[in-house]
N, C-alpha and C positions, 0 to 999 in steps of 0.2 A: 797438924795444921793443914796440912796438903788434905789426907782426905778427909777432915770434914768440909774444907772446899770442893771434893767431888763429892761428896756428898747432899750439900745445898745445893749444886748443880743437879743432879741427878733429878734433886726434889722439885726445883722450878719448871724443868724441860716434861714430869711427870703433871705436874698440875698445869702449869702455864698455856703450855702448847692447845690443851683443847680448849682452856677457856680461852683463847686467842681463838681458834677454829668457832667456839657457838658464837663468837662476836660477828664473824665476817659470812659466816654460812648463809643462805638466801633463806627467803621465809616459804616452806614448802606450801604454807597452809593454804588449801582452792581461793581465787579470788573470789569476792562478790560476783555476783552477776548482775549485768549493765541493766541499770535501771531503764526506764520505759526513753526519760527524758533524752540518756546517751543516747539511745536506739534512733528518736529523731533528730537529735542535732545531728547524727553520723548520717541519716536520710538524708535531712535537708542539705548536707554540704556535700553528699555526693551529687542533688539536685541541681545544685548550685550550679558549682564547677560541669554539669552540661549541659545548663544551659549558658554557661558563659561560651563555651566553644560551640554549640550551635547557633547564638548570635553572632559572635564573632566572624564568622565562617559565612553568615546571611546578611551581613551586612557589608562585608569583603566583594562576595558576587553580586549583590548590588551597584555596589560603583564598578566591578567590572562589566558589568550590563549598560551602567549609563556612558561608558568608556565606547562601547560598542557604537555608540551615534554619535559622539564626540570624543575624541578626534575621529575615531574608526570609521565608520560609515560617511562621514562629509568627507572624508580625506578618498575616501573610497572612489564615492563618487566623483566628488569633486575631482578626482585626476584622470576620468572617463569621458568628460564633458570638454567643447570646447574652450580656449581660453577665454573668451569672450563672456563664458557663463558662471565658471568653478566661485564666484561669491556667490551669486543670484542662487546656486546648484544650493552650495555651504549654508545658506542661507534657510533653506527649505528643512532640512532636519534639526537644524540648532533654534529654529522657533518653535517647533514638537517639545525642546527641552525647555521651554517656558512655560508656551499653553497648554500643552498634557498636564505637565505639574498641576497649575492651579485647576482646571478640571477635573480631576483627579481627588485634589482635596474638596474641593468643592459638592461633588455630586459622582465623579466618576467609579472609586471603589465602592461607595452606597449600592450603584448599579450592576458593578460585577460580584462583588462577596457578601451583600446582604440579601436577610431572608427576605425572598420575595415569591415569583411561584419558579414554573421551570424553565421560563424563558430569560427573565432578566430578574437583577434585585430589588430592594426596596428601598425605601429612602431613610430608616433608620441609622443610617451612618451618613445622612449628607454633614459636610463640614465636618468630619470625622469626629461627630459624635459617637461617643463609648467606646473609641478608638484607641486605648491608653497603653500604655506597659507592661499589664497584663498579659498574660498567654491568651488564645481563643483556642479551644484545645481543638476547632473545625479545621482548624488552619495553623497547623505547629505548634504542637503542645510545649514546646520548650523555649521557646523564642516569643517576646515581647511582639503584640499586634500591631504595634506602630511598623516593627522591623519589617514584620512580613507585607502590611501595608506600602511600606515606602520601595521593597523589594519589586514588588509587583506593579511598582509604579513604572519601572526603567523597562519594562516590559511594551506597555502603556505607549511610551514615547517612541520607541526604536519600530513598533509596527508601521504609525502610520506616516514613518519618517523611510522607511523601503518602498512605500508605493509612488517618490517621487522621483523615483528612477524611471520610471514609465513615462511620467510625461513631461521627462527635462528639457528644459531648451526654448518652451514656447505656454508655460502659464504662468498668471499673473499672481505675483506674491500675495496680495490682501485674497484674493478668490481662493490661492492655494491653501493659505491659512484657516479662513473659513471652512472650507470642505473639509478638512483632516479633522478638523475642531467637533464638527457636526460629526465626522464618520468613527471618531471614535468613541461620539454615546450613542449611535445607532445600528456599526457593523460590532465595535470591538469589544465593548461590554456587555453586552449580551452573549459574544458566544463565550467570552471569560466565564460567563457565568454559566451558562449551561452544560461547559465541561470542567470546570475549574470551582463551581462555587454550591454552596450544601443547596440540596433541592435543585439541581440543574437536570434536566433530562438526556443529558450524558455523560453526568457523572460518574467515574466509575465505581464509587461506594453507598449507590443507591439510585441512580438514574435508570430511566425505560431501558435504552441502549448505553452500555457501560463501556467509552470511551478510551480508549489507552491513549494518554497525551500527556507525558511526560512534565515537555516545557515549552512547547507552545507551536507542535507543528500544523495543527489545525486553528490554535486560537490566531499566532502570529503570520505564518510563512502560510495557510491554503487562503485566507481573508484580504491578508497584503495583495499575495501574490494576485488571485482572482481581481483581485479589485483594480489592480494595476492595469490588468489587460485591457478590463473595463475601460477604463481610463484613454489607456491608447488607442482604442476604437474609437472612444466616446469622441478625445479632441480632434483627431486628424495625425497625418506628417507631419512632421517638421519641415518648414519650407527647403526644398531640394531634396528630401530623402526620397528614394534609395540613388538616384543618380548622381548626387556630392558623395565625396567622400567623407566622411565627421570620423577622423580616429581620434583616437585620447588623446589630451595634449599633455598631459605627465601619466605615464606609468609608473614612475617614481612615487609620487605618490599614491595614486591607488594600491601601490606595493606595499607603499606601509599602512596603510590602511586597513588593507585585506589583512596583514599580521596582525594587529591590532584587531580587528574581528575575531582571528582564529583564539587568540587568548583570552579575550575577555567571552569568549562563547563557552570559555569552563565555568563561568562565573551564569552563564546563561541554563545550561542542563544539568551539573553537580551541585550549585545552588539551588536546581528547585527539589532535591530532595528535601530541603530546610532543614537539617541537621547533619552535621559534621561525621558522620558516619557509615559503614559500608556498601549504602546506596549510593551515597557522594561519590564512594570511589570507584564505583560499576560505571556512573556517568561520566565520571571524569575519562576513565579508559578509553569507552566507549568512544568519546567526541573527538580525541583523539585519532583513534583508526580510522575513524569516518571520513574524516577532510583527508589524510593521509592517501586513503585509499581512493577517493574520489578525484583529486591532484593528480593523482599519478594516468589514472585511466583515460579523464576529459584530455590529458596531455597527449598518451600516446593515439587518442581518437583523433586528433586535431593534427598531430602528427603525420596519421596512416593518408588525413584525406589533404592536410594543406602540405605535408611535404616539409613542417616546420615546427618544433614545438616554442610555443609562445608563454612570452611571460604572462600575458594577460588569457591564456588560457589556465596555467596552474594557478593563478588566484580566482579564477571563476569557478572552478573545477571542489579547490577547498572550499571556498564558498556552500556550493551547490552539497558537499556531502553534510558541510555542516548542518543546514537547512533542511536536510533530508532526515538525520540520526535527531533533530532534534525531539521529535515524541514517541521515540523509541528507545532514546537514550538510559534510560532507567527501570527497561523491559529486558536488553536482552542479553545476550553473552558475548564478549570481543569477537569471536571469529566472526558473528551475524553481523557487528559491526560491520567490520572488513567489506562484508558482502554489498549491507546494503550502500555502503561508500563507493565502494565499484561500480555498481547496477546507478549509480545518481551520476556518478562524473559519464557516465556512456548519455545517458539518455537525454541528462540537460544540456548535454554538448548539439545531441542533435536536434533537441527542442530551438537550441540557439542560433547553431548554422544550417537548420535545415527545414524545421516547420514553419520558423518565422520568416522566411525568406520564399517559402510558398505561398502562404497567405497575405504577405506582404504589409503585416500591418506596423507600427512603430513602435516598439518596446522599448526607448531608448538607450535604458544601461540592463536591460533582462530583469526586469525584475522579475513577472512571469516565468520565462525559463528555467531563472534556480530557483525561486520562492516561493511561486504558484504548482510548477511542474513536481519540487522536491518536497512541497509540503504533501502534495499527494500521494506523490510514491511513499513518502517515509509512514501516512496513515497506513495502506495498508501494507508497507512490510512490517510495520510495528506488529499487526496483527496476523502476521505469517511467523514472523519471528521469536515473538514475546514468550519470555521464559516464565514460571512459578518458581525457581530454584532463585532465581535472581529478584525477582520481585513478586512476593506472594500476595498477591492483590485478592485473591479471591477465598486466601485462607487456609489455613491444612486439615486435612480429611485425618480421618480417627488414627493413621496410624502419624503422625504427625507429619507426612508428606505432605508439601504444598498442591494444594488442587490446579490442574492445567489453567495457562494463563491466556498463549496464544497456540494458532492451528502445531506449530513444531512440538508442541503438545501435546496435542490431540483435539483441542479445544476451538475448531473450526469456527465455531460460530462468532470465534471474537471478529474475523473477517467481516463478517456481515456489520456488525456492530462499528466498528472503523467504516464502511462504503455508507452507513446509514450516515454516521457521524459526518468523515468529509462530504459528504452532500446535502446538507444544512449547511458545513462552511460554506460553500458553494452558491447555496442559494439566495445567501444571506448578505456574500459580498457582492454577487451578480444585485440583486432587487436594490438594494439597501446605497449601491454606490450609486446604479443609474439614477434614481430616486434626487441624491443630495447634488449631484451634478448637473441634473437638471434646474433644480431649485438655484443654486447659485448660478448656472450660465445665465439664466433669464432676469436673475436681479443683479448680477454683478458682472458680468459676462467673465468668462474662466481665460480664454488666447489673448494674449498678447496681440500688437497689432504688426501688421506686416514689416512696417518701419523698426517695432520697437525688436521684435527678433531678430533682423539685421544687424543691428546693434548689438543684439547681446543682451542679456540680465541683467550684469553688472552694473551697465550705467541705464537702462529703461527703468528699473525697479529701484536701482539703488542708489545710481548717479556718484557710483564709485568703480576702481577699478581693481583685478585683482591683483595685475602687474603693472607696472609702468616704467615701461621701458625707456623713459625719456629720463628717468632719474637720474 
């Protein structure tokens, strides 16, 4: 009995065991191959998922761009200005983030990113006609047209909301309004478009002079800036200036302000690569080093000659680098960073306390100094600096080496092409601002009246106050 129980044992562990083994074994045999259909569903969902994170990412830098004029840049200013002014000051850049908008939609991007010839665009997008969800493969092939639309709108708003640091203190809101309104379909979208938009003559993927301008150091910081000075020529001092004394009445706030700049200005140069990718993060580094290093320099300049480092020189100093690295930010290598942060906090320091104080004219809060002065210098360090290893703008030669981008290349003539470039901004904020400011003084007159500066903004313009100390 026993063994024919090992016996039937024997017999099951002999059959059992492999038919148990061909049960569970895998099936060796080659799979199919993926039909055409898989091939694009697997396409389109890698499509997908990038452009969900380079919208995502462009539309993040968006509201950190419109961050930058609100709170950022009124807080800025506003804590630069008299008390008497910081609403009438606030006042000045948070109506840019009305009236740009609807100009904007109206007629304004038609005039910077539609085809038209190479100076300005057409009117095939006024009312943002064929404006939709779409990609525009001209303008970020991966990102919805509306996104990069409405991206380039916060751009829009914050230029011509910097040039009224220039003449704070002593014009009149509906005149101020008008002019910015007029100056940004007459200086701002035009040069948008001639470095920034297809068919522009300095653009750099097909323009006469092919422009290196990142994110907007010629279109926003040489145009502001120039036009600013214009400006404070154009109206006069401020009554008392230079023999009052007008220091800020919050540093505190201009403090958080300037913070508020320095962060949302990632949102300003890593954003204009329009996708979430390793040009974002050259920019990003980039704009970094740049205010860092330009902070540190304007401080100890200010230091060597006043004897003092001041709070309100390291937020001018960041400032000024940032404004400087902006159209070069996505050209060149961090250590150039570094450079050209240092070379901007030295120079607009002494743009600030040393040219302006010769010529004696009124700049009120610098605009000039870091926006005018740093857009320049950043045009041509952009084209002293600019790398092909970082950004191949021009392509790679047979052995797949990037072709030289800027002169640290080899590539001198980009120089020329930037002096060509900012001297068009130049020309265009000089003509274009005297021009609407005259047109408005003569129909609306622009100064305030002697009584009403006295007074202050707050209650001339607005018939409110910013404080009230009686509460």
């Amino acid at each position: 009995m026993c063994r024919r129980a090992i016996t039937l044992l024997i017999l099951f562990a002999c059959l059992g065991v492999p038919a148990l083994s061909w049960a569970v074994a895998p099936d060796l045999r080659p799979s199919p191959p993926a039909t055409q259909a898989q091939v694009a569903a697997l396409t389109q969902a890698i499509h997908d998922a990038q452009t969900s994170g380079d919208n995502a990412w462009v539309l993040v830098s968006a509201a950190l761009v419109l961050m930058m004029t609100a709170p950022g840049l009124v807080l800025f200013y506003g804590g630069l200005v008299r008390r008497k002014n910081i609403l009438g000051t606030m006042m000045q850049s948070f109506a840019m983030m009305g009236l740009i908008t609807v100009l904007w939609a109206v007629v304004g991007y038609s005039l910077a990113f539609g085809a038209g010839n190479g100076f300005i665009g057409g009117l095939e997008h006024a009312f943002l006609r064929d404006v939709g969800l779409a990609p525009n493969p001209n303008y970020g092939g991966t990102i919805p047209e509306q996104s990069f639309m409405i991206y380039q709108l916060m751009f829009a708003i914050i230029t011509p909301a910097l040039i009224t640091g220039a003449f704070a203190e002593r014009v009149k809101f509906s005149s101020m309004a008008v002019f910015l309104s007029l100056w940004s379909l007459v200086v701002y979208c035009p040069m948008a478009h001639m470095i920034w938009g297809v068919g522009g003559i300095l653009n750099v993927t097909g323009g006469h002079w092919p422009v290196f301008d990142f994110a907007g150091g010629t279109v926003v910081h040489i145009t502001s800036g120039v036009s600013a000075l214009v400006c404070a020529l154009y109206l006069g001092k401020r009554a008392g200036y230079p023999q009052e004394d007008m220091p800020p009445h919050s540093m505190v706030l201009s403090f958080i302000g300037a913070g508020m700049l320095w962060v949302g200005w990632f949102g300003f140069n890593a954003g204009s690569a329009l996708n979430a990718g390793p040009l974002a993060t050259s920019a990003f580094v980039n704009t970094q080093f740049a205010a860092a290093a330009a902070a540190i320099t304007w401080v100890i300049t200010e230091w060597i000659q006043n004897r003092k480092p001041t709070a309100l020189g390291a937020i001018s100093g960041a400032v000024a680098g940032l404004a400087t690295i902006t159209q070069a930010s996505g050209f060149v290598q961090p250590m150039s960073a570094l450079a050209i942060g240092g070379i901007a906090g030295v120079v607009c320091c002494f743009m600030v306390f040393r040219v302006k104080k010769f010529f004696g004219y009124d700049d009120s809060l610098d605009a000039f100094g870091v926006h005018g002065v740093g857009g320049t210098m950043g045009a041509l360090l952009t084209g002293l600096f600019a790398a092909g290893s970082i950004n191949a703008v021009f392509g790679k030669n047979a052995a797949g080496n990037p072709n030289p981008a800027g002169a640290i290349d080899g590539n001198w003539h980009q120089v020329y092409n930037q002096t060509v470039g900012l001297s068009i901004g130049w020309a265009l904020a000089i003509v274009g601002t005297l021009v609407l400011l005259f047109i408005v003084d003569k129909t609306m007159g622009l100064r305030v009246s002697a009584t009403e500066e006295a007074a202050g903004l707050d209650l001339s313009q607005h018939g409110e106050e910013g404080y009230d100390l009686n509460a």
